[in-house]
N, C-alpha and C positions, 0 to 999 in steps of 0.2 A: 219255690213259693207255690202253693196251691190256690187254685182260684177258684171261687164257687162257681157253681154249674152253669148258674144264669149269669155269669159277669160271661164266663167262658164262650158263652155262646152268643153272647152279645158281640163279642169281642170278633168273632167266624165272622158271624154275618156281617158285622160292617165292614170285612176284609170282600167279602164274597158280593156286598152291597155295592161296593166300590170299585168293582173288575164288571160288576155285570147289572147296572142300576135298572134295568129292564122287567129283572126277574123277581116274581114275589116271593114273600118269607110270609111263612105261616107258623103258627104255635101252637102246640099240643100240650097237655098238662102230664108230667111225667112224676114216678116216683118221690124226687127229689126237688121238686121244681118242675119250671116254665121249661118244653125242650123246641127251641129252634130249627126249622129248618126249609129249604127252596123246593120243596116236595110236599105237596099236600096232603094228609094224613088222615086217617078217615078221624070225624068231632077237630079237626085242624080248624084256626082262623087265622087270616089272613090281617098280617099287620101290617101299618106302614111306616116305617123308621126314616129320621129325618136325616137330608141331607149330611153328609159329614165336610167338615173346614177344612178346607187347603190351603196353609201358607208359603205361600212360595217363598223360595229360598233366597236367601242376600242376595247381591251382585259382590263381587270382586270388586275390591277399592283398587284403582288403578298406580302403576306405582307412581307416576309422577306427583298421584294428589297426596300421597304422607309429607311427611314435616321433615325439614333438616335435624340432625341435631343438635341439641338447645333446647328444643321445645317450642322455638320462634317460628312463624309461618314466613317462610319466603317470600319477598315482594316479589313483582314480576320481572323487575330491574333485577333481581340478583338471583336469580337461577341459575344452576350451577352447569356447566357445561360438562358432561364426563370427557372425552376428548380436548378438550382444552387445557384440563386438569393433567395433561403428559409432559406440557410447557414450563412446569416446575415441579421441580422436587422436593423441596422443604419450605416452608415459611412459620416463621417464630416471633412471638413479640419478646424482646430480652430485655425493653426497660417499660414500663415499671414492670419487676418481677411477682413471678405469679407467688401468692402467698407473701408477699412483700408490703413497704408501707410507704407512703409519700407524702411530701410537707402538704396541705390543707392548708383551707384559707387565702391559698395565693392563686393567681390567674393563669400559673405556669405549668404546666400538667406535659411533659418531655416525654417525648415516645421515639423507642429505636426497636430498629424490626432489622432482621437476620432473614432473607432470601437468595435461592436458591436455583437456576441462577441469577445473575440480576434482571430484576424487571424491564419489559419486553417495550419501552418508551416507544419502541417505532413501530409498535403494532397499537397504540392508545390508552395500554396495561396504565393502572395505576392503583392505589390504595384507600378502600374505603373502612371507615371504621364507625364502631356501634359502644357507647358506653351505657349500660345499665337498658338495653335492645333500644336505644334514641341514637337514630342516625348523626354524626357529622354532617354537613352540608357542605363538606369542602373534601375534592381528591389529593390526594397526596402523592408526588411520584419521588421522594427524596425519602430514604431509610430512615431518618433523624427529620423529626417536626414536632411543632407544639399545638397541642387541641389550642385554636383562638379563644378568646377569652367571651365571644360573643355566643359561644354554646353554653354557657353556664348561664343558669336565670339572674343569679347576681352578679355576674360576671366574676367569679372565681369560685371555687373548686369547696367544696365544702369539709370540714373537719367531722373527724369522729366517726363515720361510718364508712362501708365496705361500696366497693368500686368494681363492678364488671368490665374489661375493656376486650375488643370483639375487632379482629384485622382482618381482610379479607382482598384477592386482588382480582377484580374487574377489567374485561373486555373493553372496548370504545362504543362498546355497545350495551356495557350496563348487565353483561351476562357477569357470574365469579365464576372466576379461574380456579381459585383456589381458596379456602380459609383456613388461618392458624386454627392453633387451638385456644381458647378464651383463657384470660388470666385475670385473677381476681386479686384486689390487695386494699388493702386499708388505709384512710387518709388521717392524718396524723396531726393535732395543731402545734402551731409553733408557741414555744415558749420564750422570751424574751429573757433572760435572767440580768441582773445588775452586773458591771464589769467586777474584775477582783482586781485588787492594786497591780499596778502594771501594767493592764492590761490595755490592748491597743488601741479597745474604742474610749478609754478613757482620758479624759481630757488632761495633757499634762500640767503637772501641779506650780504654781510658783516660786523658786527656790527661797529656803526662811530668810530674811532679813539679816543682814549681819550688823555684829554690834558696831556703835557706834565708835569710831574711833578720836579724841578728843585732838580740839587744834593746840598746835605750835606756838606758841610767841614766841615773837620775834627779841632774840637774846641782845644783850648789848655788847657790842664790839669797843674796840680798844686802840686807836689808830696807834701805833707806835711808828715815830718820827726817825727816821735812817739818818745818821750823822754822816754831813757831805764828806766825799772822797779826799785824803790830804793830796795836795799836791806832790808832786814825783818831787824827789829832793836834786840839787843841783850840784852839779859836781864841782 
């Protein structure tokens, strides 16, 4: 790209302006244009060009202040420990499954978690968890438990839409050890359908009436009189 004369020279000097702000610049009228330069010229004038902006440069964002992944900002309770994170090897939420769906509408929300290896009770290890980034309010140190039913604003679990659940195992001191990886799943509502004959919630039926069967009269009988025994004959 070619630059005009007087851009070009503009350009000098505020490099030349900038290493040595002491020194004057004078302008001569040349050929082609205005010709610049720190040399006074005979018919030369002496101009004076304004300061040039110095923006200094960023600072380095330090690494501890970026974000976990998630996008969630770390409270100060759960910052993660890198060396503490050597004390396990795996952790997995397996119920509810990720991509999976669960009854809605009810207060019972069952969670089973897979670690690796088992949590560290006598060091104060336990299980905190996060559904849709809203904390629990309760730790957990048993693989198998139920969100209480005091987490949910109406006290159960709502149908019809999607579910983030977020495990994670904490120090005694509120540092994370470790965090699964989040599983997402959908809540489901229950439908009630009427029983089909047979069926066990239905109430058993009374068996039909049977016909009636007509009484008996009593027949008449016929006393018939036995003729006395003859006497044995006498010899």
């Amino acid at each position: 790209m070619k630059l005009h004369p007087f851009t070009a020279c503009a350009v000098c000097l505020a490099f030349v302006c900038a290493e040595a702000p002491a020194q004057g610049v004078y302008v001569t009228r040349g050929e082609n244009g205005p010709v610049f330069s720190d040399k006074p010229q005979p018919g030369a004038k002496e101009v004076t060009l304004k300061p040039l902006t110095v923006i200094p440069a960023p600072e380095p964002v330090p690494a501890h202040a970026t974000q976990p992944p998630g996008g969630t900002e770390a409270r100060p309770a759960e910052r993660q420990r890198p060396e503490a994170a050597a004390a396990y090897r795996s952790l997995a939420v397996v119920e509810p499954a990720d991509g999976g769906s669960v009854a809605g509408d009810t207060s019972l929300l069952e969670v089973r978690l897979a670690v690796d290896p088992p949590l560290l009770l006598g060091e104060g290890h336990a299980f905190i968890v996060r559904i849709d980034g809203r904390p629990v309010n309760q730790r957990f140190t048993a693989t198998e438990f139920v969100i209480p039913p005091g987490f949910w604003p109406d006290g159960y679990l709502p149908a019809n839409r999607g579910v983030q659940l977020e495990v994670a195992v904490v120090d005694g001191s509120g540092h994370v050890v470790m965090r699964a990886p989040p599983v997402r799943f959908h809540s489901r509502p229950i439908i009630i359908r009427p029983p089909y004959p047979g069926h066990a919630w239905e109430h058993p039926r009374p068996p039909p009436p049977r016909p009636a069967v007509p009484e008996k009269k009593p027949g008449k009988h016929v006393l018939r009189k036995e003729a006395p025994a003859s006497p044995p004959a006498k010899d």
